[in-house]
N, C-alpha and C positions, 0 to 999 in steps of 0.2 A: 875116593872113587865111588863108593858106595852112595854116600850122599849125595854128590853129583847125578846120579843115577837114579835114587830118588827121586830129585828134582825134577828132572825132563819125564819123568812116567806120570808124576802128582799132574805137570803141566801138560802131558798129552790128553790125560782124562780129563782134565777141564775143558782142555779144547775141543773132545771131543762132545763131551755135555753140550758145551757154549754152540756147538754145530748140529748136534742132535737137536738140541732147541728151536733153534734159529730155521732149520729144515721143518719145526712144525709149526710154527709159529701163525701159521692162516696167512701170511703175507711174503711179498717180494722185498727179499732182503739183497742188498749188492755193495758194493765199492765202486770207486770210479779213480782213476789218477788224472792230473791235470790238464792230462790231452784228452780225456775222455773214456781212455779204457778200462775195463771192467780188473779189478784186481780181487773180486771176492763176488761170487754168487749163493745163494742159497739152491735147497733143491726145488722151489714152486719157481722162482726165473728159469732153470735147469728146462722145466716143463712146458713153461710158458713159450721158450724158443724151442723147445723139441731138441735141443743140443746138452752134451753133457759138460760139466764145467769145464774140463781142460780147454774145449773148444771157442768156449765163449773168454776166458782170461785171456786179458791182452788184447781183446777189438773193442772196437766200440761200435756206439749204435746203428752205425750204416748198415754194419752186418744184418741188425733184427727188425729193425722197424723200417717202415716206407718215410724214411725221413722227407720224399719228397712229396708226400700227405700231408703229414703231420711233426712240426720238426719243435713248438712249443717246448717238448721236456730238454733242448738244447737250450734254449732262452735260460731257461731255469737253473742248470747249471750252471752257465759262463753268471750267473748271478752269484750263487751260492760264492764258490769257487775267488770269483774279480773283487765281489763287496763282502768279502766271508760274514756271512750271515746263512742260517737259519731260514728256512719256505715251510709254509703248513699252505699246499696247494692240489687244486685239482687238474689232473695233465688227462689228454687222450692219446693215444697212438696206435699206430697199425700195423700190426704184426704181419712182418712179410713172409712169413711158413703159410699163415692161416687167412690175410684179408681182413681179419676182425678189426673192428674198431674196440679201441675196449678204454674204459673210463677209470682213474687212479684216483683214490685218495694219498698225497703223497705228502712225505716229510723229509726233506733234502738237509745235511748239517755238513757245513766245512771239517774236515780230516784236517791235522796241526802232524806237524814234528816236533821234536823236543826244544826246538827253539821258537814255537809257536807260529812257523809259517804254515800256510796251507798247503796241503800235497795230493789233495783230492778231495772227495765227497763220500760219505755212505747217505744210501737212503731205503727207506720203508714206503711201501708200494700196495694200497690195499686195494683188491680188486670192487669198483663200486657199480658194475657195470649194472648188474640187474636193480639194484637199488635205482641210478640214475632212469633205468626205463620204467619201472613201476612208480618212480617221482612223474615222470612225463605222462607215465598215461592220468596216473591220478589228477595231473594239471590236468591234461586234455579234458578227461570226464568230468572236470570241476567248471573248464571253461566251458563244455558243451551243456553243460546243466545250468550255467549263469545265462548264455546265448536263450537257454528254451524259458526257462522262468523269469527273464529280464523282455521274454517277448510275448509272455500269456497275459491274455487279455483280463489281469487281473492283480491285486493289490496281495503279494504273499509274505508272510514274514513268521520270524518263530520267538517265540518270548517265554523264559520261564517263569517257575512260580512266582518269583524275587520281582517279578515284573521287567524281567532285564531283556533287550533285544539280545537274540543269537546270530539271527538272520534277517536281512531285509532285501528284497529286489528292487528294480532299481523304479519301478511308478511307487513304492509304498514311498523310497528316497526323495523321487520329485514330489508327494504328496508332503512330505513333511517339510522340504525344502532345502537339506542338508544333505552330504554325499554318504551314502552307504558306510563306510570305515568310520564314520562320525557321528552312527548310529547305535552301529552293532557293539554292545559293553552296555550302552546305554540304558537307563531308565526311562519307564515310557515316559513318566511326567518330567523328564531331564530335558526331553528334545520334543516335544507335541504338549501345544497348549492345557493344564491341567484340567478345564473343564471337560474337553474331548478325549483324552486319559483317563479319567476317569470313568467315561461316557464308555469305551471301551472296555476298561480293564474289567466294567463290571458286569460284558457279557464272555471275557476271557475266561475268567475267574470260575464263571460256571464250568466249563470244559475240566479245570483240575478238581473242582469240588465231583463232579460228577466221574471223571476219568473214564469218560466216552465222548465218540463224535457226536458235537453238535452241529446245527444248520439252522442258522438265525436269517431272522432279517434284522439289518438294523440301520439307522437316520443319524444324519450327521449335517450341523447347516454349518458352514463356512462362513471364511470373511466375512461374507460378502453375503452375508445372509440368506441365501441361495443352498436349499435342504438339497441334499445328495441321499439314494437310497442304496443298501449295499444289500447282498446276498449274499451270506457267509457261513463256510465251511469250514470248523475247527477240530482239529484230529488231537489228541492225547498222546507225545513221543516221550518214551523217556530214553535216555541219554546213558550209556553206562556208567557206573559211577558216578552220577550226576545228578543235580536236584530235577524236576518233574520238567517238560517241557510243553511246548501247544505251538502246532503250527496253523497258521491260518489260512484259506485263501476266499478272498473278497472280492466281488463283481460286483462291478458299479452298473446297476439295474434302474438308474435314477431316468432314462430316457422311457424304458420297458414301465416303467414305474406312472411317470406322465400320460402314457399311450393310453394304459391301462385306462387312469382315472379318466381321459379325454373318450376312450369308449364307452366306461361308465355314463359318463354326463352324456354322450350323444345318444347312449340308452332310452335314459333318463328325463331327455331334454326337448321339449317341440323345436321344431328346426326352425318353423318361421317367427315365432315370437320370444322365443330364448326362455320361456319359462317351463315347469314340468309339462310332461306328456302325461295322456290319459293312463297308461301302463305306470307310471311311479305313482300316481294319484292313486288309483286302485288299491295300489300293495300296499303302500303306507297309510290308508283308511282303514283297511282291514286289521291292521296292526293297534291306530287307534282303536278302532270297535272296542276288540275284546279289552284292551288297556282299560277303556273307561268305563265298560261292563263288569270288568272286575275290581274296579275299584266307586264303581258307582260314581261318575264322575259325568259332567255336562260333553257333550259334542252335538255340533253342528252342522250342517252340509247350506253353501248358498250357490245356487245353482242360474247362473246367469247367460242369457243371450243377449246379440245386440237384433235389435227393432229396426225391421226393415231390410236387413244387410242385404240382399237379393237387388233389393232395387241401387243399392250403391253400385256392387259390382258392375248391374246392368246400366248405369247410366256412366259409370265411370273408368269402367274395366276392372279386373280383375287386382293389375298392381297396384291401384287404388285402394281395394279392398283391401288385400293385405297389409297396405300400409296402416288402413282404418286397426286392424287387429292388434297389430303390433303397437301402436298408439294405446289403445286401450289397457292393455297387457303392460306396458308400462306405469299407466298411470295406476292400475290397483295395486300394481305390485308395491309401489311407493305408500300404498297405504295399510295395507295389513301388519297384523305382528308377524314377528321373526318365527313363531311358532306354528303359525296355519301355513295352510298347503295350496298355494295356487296353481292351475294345469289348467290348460287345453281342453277339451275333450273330444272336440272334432269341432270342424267347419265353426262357426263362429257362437261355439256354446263355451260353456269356462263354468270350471267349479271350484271351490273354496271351501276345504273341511279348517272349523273354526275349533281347538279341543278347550275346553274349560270357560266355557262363556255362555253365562243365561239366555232364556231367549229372549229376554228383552233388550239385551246388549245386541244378541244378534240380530234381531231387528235393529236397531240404530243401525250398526253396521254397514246394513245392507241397503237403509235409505242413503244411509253418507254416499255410497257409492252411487247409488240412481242418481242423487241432486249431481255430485259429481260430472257425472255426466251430460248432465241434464243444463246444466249452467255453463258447463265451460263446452264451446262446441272445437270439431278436429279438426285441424287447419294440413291439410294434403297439397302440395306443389299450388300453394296460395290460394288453394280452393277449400272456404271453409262448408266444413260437412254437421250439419246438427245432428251429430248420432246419438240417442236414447239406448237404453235396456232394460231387459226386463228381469226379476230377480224372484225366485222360489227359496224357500227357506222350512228347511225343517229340523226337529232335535230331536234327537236319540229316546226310545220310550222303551221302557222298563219290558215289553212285549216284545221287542226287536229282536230278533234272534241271529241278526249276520246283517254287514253292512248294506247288502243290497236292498235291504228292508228302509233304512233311514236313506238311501238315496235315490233309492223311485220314489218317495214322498216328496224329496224336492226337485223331482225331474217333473210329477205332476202339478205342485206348486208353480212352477217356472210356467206351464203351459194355462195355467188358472190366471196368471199375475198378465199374462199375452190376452187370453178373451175378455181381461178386463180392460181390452184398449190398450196395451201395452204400457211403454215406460212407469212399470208399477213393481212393489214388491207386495209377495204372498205367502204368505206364513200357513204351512198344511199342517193342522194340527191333530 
């Protein structure tokens, strides 16, 4: 009797362990028998229905939940239960004390008898509600950060030291050609042609050598041989526990870029004859001057008009004339080196700085050009025009002190080579 006695006390305090346990366990523990009712609850289901166990043994779920919400963890049962099998699944339901919707990690296992039929279900219930809303907003704010850097006007992506993509939106995707998930792992020379890999990596690379923002500009010609210009800003991220990182973000500035140089040249450029303006002539004489003053070096100015032009305009109008100008302007241009300077300088005067050429070259020069003109006349809407010019010539002397010095010598040349009857050149020496 004693032993017996034993027995049932050893087996009360287990069970009572095995329930003190199971009451702490962080989850919803229960039984179910075949029709559905609860034959065992823990104390966290106790809680969760706001009932105490006698109340809840023996109902089932119609009692707790709004099964006509949410009736999913029924499904799941008559599974367990019909196909005795084992569920590692995620149920919702709504608690009809409270309204809550609330999110389960759940694991449902067929109950046997000793002759291995099924007679119910236990299952473990873990509450994942907050977790699933903090999965959801971190989707939300991952989708809303894709939506805004998949729509900036701009090429962004993150690469570490290793050279390995982390990130890419989705223009740097269509720039490469490939879809985002078949980027990001990637090496840059894996997925982008290696010469432009490299072309890259090797102003990335500054960013982790320096481990500060840079702001580059940097050129890239495509296919299609067609130069693109970027603007880029690359920031230093590092990663916790992780190797070094750099994220980048690139403006394609290649239109801003064109505009640019297209206001330069209309700076730069006479409007009606397409060759320089008096203003770039100036600035880049002055640049030679001193260049050849300090290196003692030859420069020359030839300073030309055309002979007569007055009476063209007046006998032929005006777009006559300019077409004279623009003729002319063509053809010296086709004759000088790549090195001298031809411009405008107003109304139908033109100058020519020559650097590194004797003066007796410049002389030649400046006859080639008189006969030039001289022999072959300008043919205007089939009206041929004999236009002449006259040309002044002067070179840089050791007394010179600034370029305005060498180009009134052949501003008064030019007007010496005119009283001589024109169509002449005059060397002021």
């Amino acid at each position: 009797m004693t032993y017996k006695n034993n027995n049932t006390e050893t087996l009360l305090q287990q069970i009572s362990i095995m329930s003190n346990v199971l009451d702490n366990i962080g989850s919803y523990v229960y039984s179910k028998d075949l029709d559905g009712n609860y034959t065992y609850v823990n104390a966290n289901v106790e809680a969760l229905f706001q009932t105490p166990a006698k109340d809840i043994i023996g109902k089932d779920d119609s009692h707790f939940f709004d099964l006509d919400i949410l009736d999913g963890l029924l499904e799941s049962d008559k599974k367990v239960i019909n196909e005795n099998v084992t569920l590692s699944i995620e149920e919702e339901n709504v608690i009809k004390s409270t309204g809550k919707i609330n999110t389960y990690q759940t694991i449902k296992t067929p109950l046997h008898n000793a002759a291995g039929n099924v007679v119910g279900l236990s299952g473990i219930s873990t509450d994942i509600t907050i977790q699933k809303t903090l999965e959801a907003d971190n989707q939300n704010q991952k989708h809303l950060l894709d939506v805004v850097l998949n729509n900036v006007d701009a090429y962004i992506y993150m690469k570490d030291a290793n050279r390995r993509y982390r990130y890419v939106n989705s223009r740097v995707a269509e720039l490469i050609g490939l879809p985002a998930e078949e980027i990001i792992g990637k090496l840059d020379f894996e997925v982008v042609p290696p010469k432009y890999a490299e072309h890259f990596w090797t102003n990335d690379k500054t960013v982790f050598e320096q481990n500060q923002k840079v702001v580059m500009s940097e050129t890239l010609e495509d296919s299609d041989n067609k130069v693109h210009h970027y603007l880029s800003t690359k920031v230093p991220f590092q990663l916790k526990g992780d190797l070094q990182t750099m994220i980048a973000f690139s403006t394609d500035v290649t239109e801003l870029y064109q505009l640019k140089e297209k206001f330069e040249q209309l700076a730069n450029t006479d409007e009606l004859t397409g060759i320089y303006n008096r203003r770039y002539f100036f600035e880049n004489a002055k640049r030679e001057f001193n260049r050849a003053k300090r290196h003692q070096q030859e420069l020359v100015v030839i300073s030309l008009d055309v002979d007569h032009f007055k009476a063209v305009n007046d006998h032929h109008g005006h777009p006559v004339g300019d077409q004279v100008l623009v003729k002319i302007a063509q053809i010296i241009t086709k004759t000088i080196r790549s090195e001298d300077i031809f411009a405008r300088i107003g109304g139908e005067e033109f100058s020519i700085l020559l650097p590194n050429i004797t003066k007796t070259e410049s002389l030649q020069a400046a006859e080639r050009l008189r006969e030039l003109l001289d022999d072959n006349a300008i043919i205007i809407n089939d009206i041929e025009l004999p236009i002449k010019i006259s040309l002044g010539v002067s070179v840089i002397k050791a007394a010179d002190t600034c370029f305005q010095d060498l180009y009134s010598r052949s501003d008064r040349a030019l007007y010496k080579a005119k009283s001589h009857g024109r169509n002449h050149v005059y060397l002021m020496d």
